[in-house]
C-alpha positions in Angstrom: 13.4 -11.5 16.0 13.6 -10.4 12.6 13.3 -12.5 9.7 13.8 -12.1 6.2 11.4 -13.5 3.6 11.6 -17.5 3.4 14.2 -18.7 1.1 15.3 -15.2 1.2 19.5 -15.7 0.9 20.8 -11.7 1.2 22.6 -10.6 4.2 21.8 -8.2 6.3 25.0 -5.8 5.7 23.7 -2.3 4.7 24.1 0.4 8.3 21.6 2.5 8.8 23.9 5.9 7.9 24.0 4.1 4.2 20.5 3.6 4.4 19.7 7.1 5.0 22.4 8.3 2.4 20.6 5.5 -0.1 17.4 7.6 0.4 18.7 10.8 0.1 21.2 9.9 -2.7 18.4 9.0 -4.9 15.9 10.8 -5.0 18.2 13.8 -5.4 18.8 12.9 -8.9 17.8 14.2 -12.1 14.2 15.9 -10.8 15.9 19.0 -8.7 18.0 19.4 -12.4 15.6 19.1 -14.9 11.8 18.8 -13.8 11.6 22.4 -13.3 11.0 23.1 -16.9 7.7 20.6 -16.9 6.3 22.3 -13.6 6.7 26.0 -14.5 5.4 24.6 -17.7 2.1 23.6 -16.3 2.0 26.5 -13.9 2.8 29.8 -15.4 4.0 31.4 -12.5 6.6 31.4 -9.2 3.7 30.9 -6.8 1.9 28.0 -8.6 5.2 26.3 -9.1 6.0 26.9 -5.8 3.2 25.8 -4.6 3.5 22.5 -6.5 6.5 21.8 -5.3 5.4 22.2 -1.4 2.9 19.3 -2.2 5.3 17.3 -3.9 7.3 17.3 -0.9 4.7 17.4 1.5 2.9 13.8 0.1 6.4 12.2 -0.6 6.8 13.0 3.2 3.8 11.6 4.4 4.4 8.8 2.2 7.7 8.1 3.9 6.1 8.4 7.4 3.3 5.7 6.6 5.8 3.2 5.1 8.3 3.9 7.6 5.8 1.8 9.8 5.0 -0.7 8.2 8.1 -1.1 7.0 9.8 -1.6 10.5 6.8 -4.3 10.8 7.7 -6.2 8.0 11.4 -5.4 7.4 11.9 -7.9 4.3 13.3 -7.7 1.0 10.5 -6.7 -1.8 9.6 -3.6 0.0 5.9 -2.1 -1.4 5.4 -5.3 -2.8 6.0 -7.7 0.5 3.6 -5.1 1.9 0.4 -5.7 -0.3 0.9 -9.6 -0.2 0.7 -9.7 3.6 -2.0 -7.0 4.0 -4.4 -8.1 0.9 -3.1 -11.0 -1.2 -0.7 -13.0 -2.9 -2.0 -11.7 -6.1 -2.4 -8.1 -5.6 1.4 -8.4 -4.1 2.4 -9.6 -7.7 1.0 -6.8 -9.5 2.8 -4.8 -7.5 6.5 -6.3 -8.3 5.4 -7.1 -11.7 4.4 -3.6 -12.5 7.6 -2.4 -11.0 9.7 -4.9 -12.9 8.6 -4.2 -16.1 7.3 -0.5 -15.6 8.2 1.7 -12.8 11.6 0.4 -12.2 12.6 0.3 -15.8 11.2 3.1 -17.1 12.6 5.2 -14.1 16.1 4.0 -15.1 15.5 5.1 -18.7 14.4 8.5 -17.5 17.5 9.1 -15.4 19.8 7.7 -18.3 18.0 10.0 -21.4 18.9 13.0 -19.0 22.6 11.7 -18.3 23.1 11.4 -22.2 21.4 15.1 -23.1 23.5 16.5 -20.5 26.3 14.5 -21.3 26.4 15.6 -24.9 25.7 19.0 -23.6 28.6 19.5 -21.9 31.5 18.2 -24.0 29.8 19.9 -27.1 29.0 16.2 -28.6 26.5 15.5 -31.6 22.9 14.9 -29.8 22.8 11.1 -31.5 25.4 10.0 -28.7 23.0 10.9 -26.0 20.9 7.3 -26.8 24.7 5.2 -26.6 26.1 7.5 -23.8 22.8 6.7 -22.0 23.0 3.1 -22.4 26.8 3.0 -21.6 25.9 4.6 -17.9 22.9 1.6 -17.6 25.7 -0.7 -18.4 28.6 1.2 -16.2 26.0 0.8 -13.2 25.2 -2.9 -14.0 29.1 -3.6 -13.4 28.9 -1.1 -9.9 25.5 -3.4 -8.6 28.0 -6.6 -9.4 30.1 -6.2 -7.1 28.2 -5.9 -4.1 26.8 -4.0 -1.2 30.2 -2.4 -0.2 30.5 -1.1 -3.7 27.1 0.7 -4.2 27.2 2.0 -0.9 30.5 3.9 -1.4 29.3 5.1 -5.2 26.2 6.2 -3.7 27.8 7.7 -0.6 30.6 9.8 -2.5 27.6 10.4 -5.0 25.6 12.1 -2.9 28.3 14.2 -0.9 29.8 15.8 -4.4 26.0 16.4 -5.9 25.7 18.3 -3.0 28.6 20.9 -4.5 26.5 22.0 -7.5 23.3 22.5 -5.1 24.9 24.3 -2.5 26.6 26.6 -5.0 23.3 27.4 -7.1 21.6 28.1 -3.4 24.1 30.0 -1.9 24.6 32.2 -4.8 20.9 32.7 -6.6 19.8 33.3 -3.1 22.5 35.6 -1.1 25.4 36.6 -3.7 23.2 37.2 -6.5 24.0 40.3 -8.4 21.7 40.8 -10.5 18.3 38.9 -8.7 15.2 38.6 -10.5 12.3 39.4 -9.0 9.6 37.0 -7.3 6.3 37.9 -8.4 4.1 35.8 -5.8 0.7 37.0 -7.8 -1.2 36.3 -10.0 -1.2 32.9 -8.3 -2.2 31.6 -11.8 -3.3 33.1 -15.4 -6.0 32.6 -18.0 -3.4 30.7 -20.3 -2.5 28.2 -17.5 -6.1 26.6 -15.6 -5.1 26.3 -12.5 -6.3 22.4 -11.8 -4.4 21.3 -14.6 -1.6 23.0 -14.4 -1.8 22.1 -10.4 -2.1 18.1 -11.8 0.7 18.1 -14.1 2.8 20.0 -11.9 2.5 18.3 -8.9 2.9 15.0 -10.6 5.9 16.3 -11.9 7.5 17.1 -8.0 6.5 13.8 -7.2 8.7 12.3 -9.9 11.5 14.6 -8.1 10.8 13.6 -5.2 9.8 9.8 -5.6 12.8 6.9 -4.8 12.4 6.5 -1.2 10.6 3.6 -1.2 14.0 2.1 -2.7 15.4 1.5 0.5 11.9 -0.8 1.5 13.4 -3.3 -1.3 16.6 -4.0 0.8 14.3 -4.2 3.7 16.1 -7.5 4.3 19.6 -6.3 4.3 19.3 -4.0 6.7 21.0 -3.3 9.9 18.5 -3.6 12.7 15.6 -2.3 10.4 13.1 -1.6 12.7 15.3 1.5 13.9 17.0 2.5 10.7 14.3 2.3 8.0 12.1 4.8 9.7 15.1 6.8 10.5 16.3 6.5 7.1 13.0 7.6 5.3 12.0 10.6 7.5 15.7 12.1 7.8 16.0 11.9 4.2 13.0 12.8 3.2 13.4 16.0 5.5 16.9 16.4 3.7 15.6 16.5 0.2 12.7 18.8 1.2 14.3 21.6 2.8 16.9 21.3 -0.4 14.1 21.1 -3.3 12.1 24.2 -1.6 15.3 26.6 -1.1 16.9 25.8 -4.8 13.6 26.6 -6.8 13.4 29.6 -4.7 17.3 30.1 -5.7 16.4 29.1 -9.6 13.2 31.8 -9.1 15.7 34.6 -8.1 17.6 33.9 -11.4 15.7 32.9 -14.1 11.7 33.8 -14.9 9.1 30.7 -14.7 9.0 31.4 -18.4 12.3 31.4 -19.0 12.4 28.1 -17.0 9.4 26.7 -19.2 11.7 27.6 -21.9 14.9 25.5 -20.8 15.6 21.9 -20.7 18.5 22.7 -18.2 17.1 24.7 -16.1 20.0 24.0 -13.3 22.8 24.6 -15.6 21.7 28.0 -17.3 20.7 29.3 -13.8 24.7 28.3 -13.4 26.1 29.9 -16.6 24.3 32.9 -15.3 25.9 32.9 -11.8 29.0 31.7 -12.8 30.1 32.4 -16.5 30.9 29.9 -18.6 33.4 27.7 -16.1 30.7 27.7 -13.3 28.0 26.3 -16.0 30.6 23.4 -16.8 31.1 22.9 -13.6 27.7 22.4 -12.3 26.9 20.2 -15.1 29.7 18.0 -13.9 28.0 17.5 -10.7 24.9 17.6 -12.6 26.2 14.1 -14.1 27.5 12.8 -10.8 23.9 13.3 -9.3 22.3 11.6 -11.7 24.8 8.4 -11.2 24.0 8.4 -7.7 20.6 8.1 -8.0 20.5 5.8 -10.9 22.6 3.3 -8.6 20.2 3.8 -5.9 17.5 2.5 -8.1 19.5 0.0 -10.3 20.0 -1.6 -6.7 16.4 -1.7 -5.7 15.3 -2.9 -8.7 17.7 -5.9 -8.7 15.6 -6.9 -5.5 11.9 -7.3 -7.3 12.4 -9.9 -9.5 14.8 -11.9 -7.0 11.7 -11.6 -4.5 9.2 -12.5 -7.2 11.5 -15.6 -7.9 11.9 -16.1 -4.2 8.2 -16.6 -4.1 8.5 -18.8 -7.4 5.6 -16.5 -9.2 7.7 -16.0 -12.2 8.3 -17.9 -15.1 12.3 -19.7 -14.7 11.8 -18.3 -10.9 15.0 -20.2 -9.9 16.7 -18.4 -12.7 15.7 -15.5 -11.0 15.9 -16.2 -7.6 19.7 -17.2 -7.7 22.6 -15.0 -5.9 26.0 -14.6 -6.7 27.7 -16.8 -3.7 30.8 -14.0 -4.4 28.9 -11.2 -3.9 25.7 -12.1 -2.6 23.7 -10.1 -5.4 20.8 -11.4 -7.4 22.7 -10.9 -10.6 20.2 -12.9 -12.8 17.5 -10.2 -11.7 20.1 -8.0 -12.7 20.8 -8.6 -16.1 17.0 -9.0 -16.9 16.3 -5.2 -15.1 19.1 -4.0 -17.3 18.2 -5.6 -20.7 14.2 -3.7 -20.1 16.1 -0.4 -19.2 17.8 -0.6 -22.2 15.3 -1.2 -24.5 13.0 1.4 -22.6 15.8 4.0 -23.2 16.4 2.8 -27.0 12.5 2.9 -27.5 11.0 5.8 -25.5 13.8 8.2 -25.3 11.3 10.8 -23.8 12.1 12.3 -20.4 8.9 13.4 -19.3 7.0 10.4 -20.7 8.8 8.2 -19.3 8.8 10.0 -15.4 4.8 10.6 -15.8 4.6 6.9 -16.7 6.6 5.5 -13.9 4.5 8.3 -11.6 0.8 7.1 -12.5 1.4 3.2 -11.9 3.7 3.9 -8.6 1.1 6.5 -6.9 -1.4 3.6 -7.4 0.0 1.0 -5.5 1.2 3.3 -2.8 -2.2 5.0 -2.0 -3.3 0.8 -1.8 -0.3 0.9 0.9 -1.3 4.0 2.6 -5.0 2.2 2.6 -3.1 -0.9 4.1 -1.8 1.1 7.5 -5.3 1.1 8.5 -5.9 -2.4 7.7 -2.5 -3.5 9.6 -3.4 -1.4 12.9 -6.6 -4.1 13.3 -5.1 -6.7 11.6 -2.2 -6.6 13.9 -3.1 -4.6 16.4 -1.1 -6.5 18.9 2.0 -6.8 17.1 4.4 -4.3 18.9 5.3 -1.2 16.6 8.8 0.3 16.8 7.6 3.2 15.0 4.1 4.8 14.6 3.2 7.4 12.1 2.7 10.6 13.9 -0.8 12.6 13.9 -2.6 9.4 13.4 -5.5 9.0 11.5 -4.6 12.3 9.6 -1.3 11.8 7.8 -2.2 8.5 6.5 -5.6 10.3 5.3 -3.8 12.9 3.8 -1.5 10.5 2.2 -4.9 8.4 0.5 -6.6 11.9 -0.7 -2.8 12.7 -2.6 -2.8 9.0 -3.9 -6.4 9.4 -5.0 -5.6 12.8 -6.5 -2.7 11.9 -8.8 -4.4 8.7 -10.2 -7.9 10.6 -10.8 -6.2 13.7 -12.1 -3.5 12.0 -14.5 -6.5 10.1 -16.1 -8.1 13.1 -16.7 -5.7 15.3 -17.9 -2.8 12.7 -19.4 -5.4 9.9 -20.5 -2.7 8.3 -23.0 0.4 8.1 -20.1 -2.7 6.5 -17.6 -3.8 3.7 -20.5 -0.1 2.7 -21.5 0.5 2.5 -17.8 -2.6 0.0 -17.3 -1.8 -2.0 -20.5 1.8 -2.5 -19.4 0.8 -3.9 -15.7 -2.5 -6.0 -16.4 -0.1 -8.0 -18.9 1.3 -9.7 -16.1 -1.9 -11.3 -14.9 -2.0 -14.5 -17.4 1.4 -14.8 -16.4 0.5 -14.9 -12.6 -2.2 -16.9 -13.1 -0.7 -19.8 -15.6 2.5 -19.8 -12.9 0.5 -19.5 -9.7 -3.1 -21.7 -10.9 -4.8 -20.2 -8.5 -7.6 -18.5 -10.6 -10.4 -17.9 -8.0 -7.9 -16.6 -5.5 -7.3 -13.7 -8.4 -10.9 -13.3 -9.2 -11.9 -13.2 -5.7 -9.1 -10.3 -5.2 -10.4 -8.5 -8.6 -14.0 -8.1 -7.2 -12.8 -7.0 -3.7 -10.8 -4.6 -5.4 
């Protein structure tokens, strides 16, 4: 019988087709818009790029597969961070929502509401200071959507995700098959002297994982779930599937339009391949869904991250944890988590109002804790090796190796080649240790988990 986490006071309301619409509706968000420019960037050329992005896809796939066990093993609100208390420690598991209450979560928010703004402004020809206010007006906007429940976000993300789908189909359809005027696909040089390949390959890729990051959302509402042991691993591989196949086919669309220089060169990259297909009206039109994509997917996460501090104050590890803790007897929603996730996003968006800082940030600390989860599947298959599995990850021991090596890979290269973005990340999570350890008093529990770490 499932079980949510003790004290744990959400319903299980949320089917598994608005699960899988969840995961789909946000991760397509503002990465298959706007990260573009950042990977052909790095790369220099249409085969690198491409390349990139076929890793991207491929690790955020694997991911999905490994979580999408052990998340029908422990289907509980918290998600990732449930996961590390239950397969290392009570301690680890608070770095874990800490650094995705106060970091990834926020942060993430900020990106997706920096490129709402720019592409607000954009489109209705408004000075670029609004883009800071319009950006904090959709935080707010989606604060209000989270407030009123379940039902609510699952219809905004739900008509989201079908109309972001207008833009993407259109861009595909026409920069691949009723092109005109198609550029041509050079596939080689795979890379050149003004691009090394490794770094480029590093920054790139961490860029497609941005893009393709946010299905571990729908682990956070692990406990408000439909009968979660068959719709979370549905959910994660079926949209993870989804937003492959679309990612690949509209950067080969973008590639058949614009140059990986001119893409370098854009900020937009989505809505000048547009203007180019379409004139003028067809560029205005994409941006529109442009916008609405990016509201989907920033409800998606808004409604995750409502969950880590509720769980954090579930398990009373946070300062004023009944402050926390407490849900909305209306609506059942942990509006106190809430409003404290909304105030950070804010103040991320007022005081780093760079796109690519912020996803690179969010990136670094997130890849760490997942490559400790994708380490924790083989933990969990002798720990609990008798617990029945509604769900095993396929080609067994290899996509969860494959899954460690990718982990490994982004934290080793982004602290080579982006040193700064890797030491703010580590400032901003190892902050929350005195706090965990004045709240929790348990200071050779954390010591003993530092040196096994």
């Amino acid at each position: 019988m499932v079980q949510n986490v003790k004290n744990d006071q959400l319903k299980r309301n949320v089917s598994g087709f608005n699960a899988y619409t969840m995961v789909v509706g946000t991760i397509i968000g503002t990465g298959i818009f706007f990260k573009p420019q950042a990977i052909f960037s790095a790369t220099g050329t249409a085969s690198l790029g491409l390349i990139s992005w076929v890793i991207g896809c491929f690790l955020g796939l694997c991911g999905g597969l490994i979580v999408a066990e052990i998340g029908a093993m422990i289907p509980e609100t918290g998600g990732l961070m449930t996961y590390i208390e239950k397969i290392y420690s009570k301690s680890l598991g608070f770095m874990v929502g800490w650094a995705q209450m106060v970091v990834f979560y926020p942060i993430r928010k900020s990106a997706s509401a920096v490129v709402f703004g720019i592409q607000a402004t954009a489109l209705f020809a408004l000075d670029e200071k609004y883009a800071i206010p319009i950006a904090v007006g959709l935080t707010v906007y989606l604060f209000v959507v989270n407030l009123l429940g379940n039902k609510v976000c699952d219809y905004s993300i739900n008509i989201a995700t079908f109309l972001k789908f207008v833009p993407i189909i259109l861009i595909i359809v026409f920069g691949l098959f009723l092109n005109t005027n198609p550029v041509e696909i050079k596939l080689f040089p795979v890379t050149v002297n003004t691009h090394p390949f490794f770094q480029g390959l590093s920054i790139s890729v961490i860029a497609t994982l941005y893009a393709t990051d946010g299905w571990i959302n729908i682990t956070n509402i692990g406990g408000e779930i439909v009968e979660p042991q068959k719709n979370i691993p549905k959910a994660l591989i079926g949209g993870l599937l989804t937003v492959s196949g679309v990612y690949l086919l509209i950067n080969i669309a973008y590639l058949r339009v614009m140059t990986p220089s001119e893409m370098a060169a854009s900020a937009t990259v989505a809505s000048d391949a547009a203007g180019r297909l379409f004139g003028n009206i067809g560029q205005k039109t994409v941006a529109v869904g442009i916008l609405i994509s990016i509201m989907g997917s920033h409800t998606g996460f808004t409604r995750a991250a409502w969950r880590i501090p509720y769980a954090l104050g579930v398990r009373d590890w946070l300062p004023f944890s009944g402050w926390f803790s407490k849900v909305s007897e209306k609506t059942q929603m942990p509006v106190n988590s809430g409003i404290f996730v909304t105030v950070l996003t804010i103040l991320s968006t007022i005081l780093l109002p760079n796109f690519n800082v912020l996803t690179d940030i969010g990136s670094y600390v997130i890849w760490f804790f997942y490559t400790l989860t994708f380490i924790g599947l083989f933990i969990l298959r002798k720990k609990w090796a008798d617990v029945e599995r509604f769900y095993k990850v396929p080609l067994y021991p290899v996509i969860p190796i494959i899954g460690v090596m990718g982990g490994i890979f982004v934290v080793i290269s982004t602290t080579i080649y982006q040193p700064k973005i890797a030491l703010l990340s580590v400032l901003l999570v190892v902050i929350g240790l005195p706090i965990y350890y004045f709240k929790t008093k348990e200071h050779n529990d954390l010591a003993d988990d530092i040196r096994r770490i």
